[in-house]
PLY file of the C-alpha trace (Angstrom):
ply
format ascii 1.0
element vertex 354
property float x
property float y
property float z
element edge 352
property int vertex1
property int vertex2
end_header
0.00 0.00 0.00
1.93 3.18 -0.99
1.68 5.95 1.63
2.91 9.28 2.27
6.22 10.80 1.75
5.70 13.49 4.49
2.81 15.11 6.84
2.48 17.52 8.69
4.29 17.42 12.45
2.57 18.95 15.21
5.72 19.02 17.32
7.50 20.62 14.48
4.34 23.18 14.24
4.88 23.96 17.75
8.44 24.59 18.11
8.51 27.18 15.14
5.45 28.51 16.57
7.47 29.14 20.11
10.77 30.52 18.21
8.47 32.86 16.68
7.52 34.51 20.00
11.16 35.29 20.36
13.75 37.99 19.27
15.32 38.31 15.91
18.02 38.98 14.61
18.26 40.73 11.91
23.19 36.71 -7.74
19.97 37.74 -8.46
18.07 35.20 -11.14
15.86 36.66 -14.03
12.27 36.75 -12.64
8.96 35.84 -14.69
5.44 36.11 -12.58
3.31 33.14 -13.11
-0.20 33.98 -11.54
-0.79 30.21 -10.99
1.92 30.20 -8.36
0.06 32.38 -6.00
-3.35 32.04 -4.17
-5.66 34.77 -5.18
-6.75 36.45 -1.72
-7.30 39.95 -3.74
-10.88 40.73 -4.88
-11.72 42.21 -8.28
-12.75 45.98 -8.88
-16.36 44.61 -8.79
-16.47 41.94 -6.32
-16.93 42.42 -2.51
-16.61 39.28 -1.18
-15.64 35.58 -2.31
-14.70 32.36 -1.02
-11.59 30.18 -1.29
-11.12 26.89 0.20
-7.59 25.27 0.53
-5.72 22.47 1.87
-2.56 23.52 3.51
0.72 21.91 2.56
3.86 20.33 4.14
7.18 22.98 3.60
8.64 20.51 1.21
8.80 16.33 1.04
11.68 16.54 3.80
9.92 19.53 5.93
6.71 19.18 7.78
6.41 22.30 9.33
3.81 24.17 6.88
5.16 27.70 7.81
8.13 29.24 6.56
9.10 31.90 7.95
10.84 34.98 5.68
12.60 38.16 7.45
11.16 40.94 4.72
11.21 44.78 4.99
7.73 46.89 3.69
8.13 50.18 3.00
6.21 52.93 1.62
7.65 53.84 -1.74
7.52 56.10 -4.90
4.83 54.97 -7.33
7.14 54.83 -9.92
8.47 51.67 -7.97
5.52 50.32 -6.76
1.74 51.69 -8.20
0.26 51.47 -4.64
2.99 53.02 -3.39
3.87 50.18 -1.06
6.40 47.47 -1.55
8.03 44.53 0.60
11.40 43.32 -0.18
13.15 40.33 0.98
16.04 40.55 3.82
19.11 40.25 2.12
20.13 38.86 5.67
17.20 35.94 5.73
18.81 32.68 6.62
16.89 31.09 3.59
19.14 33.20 0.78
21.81 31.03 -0.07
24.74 33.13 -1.24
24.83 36.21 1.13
25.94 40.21 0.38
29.34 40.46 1.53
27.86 44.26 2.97
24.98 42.51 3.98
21.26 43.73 3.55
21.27 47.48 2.81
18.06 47.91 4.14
19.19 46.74 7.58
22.39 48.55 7.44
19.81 51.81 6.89
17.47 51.00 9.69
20.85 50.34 11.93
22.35 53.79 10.68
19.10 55.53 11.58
18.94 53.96 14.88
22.32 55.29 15.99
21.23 58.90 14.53
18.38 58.58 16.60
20.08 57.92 20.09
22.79 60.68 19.30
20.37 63.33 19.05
19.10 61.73 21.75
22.62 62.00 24.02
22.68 66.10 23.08
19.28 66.89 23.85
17.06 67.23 21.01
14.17 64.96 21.61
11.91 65.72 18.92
14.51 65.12 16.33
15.37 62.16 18.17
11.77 60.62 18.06
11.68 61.47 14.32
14.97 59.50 13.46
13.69 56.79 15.76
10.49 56.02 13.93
12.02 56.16 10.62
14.63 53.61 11.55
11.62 51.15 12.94
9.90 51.82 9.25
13.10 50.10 7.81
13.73 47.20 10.10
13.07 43.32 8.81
9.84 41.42 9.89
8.31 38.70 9.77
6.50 37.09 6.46
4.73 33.71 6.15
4.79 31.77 3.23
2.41 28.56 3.11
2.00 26.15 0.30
-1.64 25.34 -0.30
-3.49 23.49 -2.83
-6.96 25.80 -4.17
-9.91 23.21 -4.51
-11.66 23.51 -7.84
-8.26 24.16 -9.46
-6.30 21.25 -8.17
-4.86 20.98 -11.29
-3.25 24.04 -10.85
-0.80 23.04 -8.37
1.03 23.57 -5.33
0.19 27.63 -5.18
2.38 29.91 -2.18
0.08 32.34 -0.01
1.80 35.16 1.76
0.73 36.94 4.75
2.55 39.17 6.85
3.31 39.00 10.80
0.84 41.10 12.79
2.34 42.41 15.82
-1.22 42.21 17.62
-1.71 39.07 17.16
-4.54 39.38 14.44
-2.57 38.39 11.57
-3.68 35.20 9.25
-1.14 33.61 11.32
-2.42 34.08 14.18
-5.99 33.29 13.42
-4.51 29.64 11.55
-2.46 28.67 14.96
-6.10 29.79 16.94
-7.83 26.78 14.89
-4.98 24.71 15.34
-5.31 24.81 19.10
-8.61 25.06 19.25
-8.73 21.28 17.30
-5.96 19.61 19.00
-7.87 17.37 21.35
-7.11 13.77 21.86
-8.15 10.92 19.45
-9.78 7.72 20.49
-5.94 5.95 19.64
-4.68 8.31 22.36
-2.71 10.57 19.74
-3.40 13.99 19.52
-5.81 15.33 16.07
-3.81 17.66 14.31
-6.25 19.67 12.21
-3.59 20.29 9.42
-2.91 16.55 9.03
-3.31 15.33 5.32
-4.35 12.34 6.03
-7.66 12.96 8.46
-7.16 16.93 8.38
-9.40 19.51 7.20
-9.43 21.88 4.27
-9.74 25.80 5.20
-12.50 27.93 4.19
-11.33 31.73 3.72
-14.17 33.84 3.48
-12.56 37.31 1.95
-14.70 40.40 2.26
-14.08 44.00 0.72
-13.72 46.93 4.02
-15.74 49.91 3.82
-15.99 52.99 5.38
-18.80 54.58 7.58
-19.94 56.34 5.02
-20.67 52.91 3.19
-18.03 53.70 0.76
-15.96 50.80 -0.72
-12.06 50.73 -0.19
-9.54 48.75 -1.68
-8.35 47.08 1.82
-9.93 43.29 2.92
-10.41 41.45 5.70
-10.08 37.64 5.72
-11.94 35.12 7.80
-10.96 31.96 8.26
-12.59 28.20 9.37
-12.15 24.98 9.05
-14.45 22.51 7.52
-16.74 20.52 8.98
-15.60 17.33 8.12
-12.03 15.58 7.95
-10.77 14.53 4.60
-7.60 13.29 2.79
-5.22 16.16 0.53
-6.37 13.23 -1.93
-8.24 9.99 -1.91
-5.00 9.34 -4.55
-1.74 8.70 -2.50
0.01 8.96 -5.50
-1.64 12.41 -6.67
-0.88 13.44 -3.35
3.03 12.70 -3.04
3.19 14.78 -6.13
1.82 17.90 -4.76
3.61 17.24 -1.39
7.11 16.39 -3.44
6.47 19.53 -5.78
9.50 21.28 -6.84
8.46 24.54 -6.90
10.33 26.84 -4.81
9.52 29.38 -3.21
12.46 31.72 -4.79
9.96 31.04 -8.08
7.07 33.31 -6.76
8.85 35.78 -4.71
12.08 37.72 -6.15
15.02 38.75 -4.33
16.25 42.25 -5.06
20.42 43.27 -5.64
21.94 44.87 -2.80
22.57 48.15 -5.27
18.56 48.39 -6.03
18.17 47.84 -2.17
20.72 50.72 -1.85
18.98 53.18 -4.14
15.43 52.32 -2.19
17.14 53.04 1.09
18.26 56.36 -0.10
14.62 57.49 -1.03
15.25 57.17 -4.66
13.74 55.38 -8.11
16.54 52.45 -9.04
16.95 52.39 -13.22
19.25 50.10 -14.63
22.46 51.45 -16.69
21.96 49.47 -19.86
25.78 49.73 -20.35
26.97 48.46 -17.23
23.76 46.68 -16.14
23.75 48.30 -12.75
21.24 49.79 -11.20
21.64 53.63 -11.07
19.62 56.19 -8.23
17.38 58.52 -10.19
15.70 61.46 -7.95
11.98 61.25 -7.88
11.97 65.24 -9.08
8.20 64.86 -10.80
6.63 63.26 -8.21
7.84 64.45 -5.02
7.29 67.86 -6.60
3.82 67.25 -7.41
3.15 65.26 -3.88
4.25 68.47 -2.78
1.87 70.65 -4.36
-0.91 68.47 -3.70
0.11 68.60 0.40
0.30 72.53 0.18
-3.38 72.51 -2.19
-5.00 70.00 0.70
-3.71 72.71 3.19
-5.30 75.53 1.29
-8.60 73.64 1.12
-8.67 73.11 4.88
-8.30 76.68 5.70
-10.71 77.94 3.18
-13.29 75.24 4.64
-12.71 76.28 7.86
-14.66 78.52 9.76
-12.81 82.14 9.30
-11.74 84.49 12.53
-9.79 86.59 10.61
-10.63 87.98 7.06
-9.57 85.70 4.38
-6.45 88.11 2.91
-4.89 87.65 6.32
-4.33 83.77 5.77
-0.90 83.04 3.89
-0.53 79.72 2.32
3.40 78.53 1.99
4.34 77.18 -1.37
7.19 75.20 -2.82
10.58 77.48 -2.81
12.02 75.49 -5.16
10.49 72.82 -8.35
14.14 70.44 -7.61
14.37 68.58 -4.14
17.72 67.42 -3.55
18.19 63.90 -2.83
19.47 64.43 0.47
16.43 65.96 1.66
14.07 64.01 -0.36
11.43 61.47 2.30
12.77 58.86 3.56
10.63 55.61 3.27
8.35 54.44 5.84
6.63 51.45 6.81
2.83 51.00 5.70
0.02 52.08 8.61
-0.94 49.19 11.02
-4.13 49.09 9.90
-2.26 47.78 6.48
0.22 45.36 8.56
-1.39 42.19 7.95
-1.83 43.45 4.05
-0.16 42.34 0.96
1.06 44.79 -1.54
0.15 44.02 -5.18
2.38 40.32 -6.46
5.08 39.99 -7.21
7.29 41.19 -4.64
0 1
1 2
2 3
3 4
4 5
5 6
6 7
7 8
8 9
9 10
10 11
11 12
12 13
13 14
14 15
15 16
16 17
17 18
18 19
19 20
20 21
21 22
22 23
23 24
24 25
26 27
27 28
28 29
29 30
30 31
31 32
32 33
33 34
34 35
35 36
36 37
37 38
38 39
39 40
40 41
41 42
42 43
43 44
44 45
45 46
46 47
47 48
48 49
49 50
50 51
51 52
52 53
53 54
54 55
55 56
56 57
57 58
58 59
59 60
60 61
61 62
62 63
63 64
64 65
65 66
66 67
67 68
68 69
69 70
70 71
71 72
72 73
73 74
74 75
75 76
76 77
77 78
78 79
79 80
80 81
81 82
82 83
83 84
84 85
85 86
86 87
87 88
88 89
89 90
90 91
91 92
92 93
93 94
94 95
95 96
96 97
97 98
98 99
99 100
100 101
101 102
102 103
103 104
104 105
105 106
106 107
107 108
108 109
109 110
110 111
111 112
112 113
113 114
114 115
115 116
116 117
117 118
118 119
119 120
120 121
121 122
122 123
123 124
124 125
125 126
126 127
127 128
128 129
129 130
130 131
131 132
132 133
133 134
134 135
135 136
136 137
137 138
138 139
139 140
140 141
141 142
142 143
143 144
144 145
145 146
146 147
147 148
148 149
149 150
150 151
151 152
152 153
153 154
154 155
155 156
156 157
157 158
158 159
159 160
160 161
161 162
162 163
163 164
164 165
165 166
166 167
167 168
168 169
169 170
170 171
171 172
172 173
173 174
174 175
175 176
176 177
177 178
178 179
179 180
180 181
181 182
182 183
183 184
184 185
185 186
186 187
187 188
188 189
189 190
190 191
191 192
192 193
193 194
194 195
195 196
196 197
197 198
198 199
199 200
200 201
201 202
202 203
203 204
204 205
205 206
206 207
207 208
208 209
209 210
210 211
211 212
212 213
213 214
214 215
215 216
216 217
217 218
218 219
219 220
220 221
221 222
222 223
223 224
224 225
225 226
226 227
227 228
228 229
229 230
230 231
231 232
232 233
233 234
234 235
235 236
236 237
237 238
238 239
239 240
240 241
241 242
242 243
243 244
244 245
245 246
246 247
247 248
248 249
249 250
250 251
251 252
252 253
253 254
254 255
255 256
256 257
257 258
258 259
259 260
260 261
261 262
262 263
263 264
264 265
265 266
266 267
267 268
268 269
269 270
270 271
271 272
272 273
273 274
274 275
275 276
276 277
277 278
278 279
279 280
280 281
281 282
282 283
283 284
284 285
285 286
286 287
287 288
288 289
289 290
290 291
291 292
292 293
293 294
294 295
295 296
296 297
297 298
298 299
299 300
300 301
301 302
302 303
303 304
304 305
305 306
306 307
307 308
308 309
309 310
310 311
311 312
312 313
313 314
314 315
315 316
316 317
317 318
318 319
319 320
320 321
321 322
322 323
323 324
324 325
325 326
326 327
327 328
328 329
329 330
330 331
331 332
332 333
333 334
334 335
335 336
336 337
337 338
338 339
339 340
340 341
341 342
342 343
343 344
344 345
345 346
346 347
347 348
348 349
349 350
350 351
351 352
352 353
């Protein structure tokens, strides 16, 4: 009777899930984005809510945790980089990345250089400058992403797909609510072992029920919420072992759906600025974001404007002076500095690839 390569371990489950409570410490290969790799949790201009059900996945044949856990940095960038003007990039520094910086991850050294800014201003006195530095060093430091390999019913023949969800430091991340079903479900079994819900043998699929936020004034956004439960009966990854090993033994990697950026791009980003690629020396080059930090500028000073004109006047309106850009160029040393996406976006994905 042919049987499993691997399953999923509930002491290995555990024992990542107690080293993620703790600290951390903190040749790039052409990249083509196959849609099939990933599992859809966006909704469509049109759509407000939709279901997907999945079965969750073993790491790898040899691995049977089902989380792996990536050290990535999300910051808020130019739109040139990034349309939603949000991006995640992987820690050069991640223990999974094979052949290392010599520098290290540039990102790092930039959250470690702003850090040490930070507590100097700190040392002479100037506190608000020092609180400033501080929170733009946090924007830059690594955290934690999941990466889960599931299987989408009704498009099994699609493959082992990779789902991505970030770490949410409040402990109301997708992680969170996955490791809440897992405990809730691991009771003891009439042969005295202990029912592991993620089991692919008498495990459940998950049903993610994805629903479209919207504001008070009933108005639709493009943010989500995801709600997830297991179903209500056990059932095999596949009734065919065989079908089964191949999905588990799939040799996708994870590398295939997520790229991993160049130090010098990394560099560039850290610096606040647009990375373009010399087509001579095929290195990427820093390019100041001129256009549209001028234009983010005139749209901060116009939103300012209409504020005070809404507002309810004490003095007559020729009294109220409205500051405007001195200059159209903003040098790259005093250009913003990225920073890390609101917390209401921290368990948020920014559009795939990353």
């Amino acid at each position: 009777m042919e049987t499993l390569i691997n399953n999923t371990s509930i002491d290995a489950i555990e024992a990542q899930y107690r080293n993620s409570q703790g600290k951390h410490d903190d040749g790039q290969k052409k990249f083509n984005f196959d849609p099939k790799l990933y599992l859809n949790t966006q909704l469509d201009k049109d759509v407000n809510e939709k279901i997907v059900r999945i079965r969750i996945l073993p790491v790898s044949g040899t691995d049977p945790n089902i989380f792996m856990v990536l050290r990535t940095h999300s910051l808020k960038v130019p739109t040139e980089i990034a349309k939603s003007g949000f991006k995640s990039f992987v820690c050069l520094n991640d223990s999974h990345i094979e052949k290392k910086e010599t520098d290290g991850c540039p990102l790092c050294r930039k959250a470690n250089e702003l850090f040490d800014k930070a507590n100097q201003c700190r040392s002479e006195g100037k506190e608000e400058e020092s609180k400033t530095i501080f929170r733009q060093a946090c924007s830059f430091k690594a955290k934690n992403t999941y990466i889960v390999r599931v299987i989408e019913r009704g498009k099994e023949e699609e493959g082992p797909k990779f789902w991505r969800f970030n770490a949410n430091s409040r402990g109301e991340g997708v992680y969170d609510k996955l490791m809440n079903i897992f405990n809730a479900r691991k009771e003891p079994k009439p042969d005295g072992t202990i029912y592991n819900i993620f089991d692919l043998v008498d495990g459940k699929d998950l049903v993610l029920t994805i629903k479209r936020t919207f504001t008070n004034d009933e108005k639709a956004t493009d943010k989500s919420s995801i709600n997830i439960v297991d179903a209500t009966f056990p059932s095999p990854l596949s009734a065919n072992t065989g079908q089964a090993n191949k999905w588990i033994n799939d040799d996708k990697k994870w590398t295939d759906a997520y790229s991993i950026r160049h130090a010098d791009y990394l560099s560039i980003v850290a610096e606040g600025q647009i990375p373009v690629r010399n087509k001579e020396t095929g290195k990427y080059e820093g390019k100041d974001t001129v256009v549209s930090m001028k234009k983010q500028q005139e749209d901060e000073v116009n939103k300012v404007a209409q504020e005070i004109l809404a507002a309810p006047q004490a003095t007559p309106q020729s009294d109220v002076h409205i500051a405007t850009p001195s200059s159209n160029v903003i040098p790259s040393t005093t250009m913003p500095q990225p920073t890390v996406a609101p917390v209401a976006n921290e368990d948020e994905s920014d559009p795939l690839p990353f």
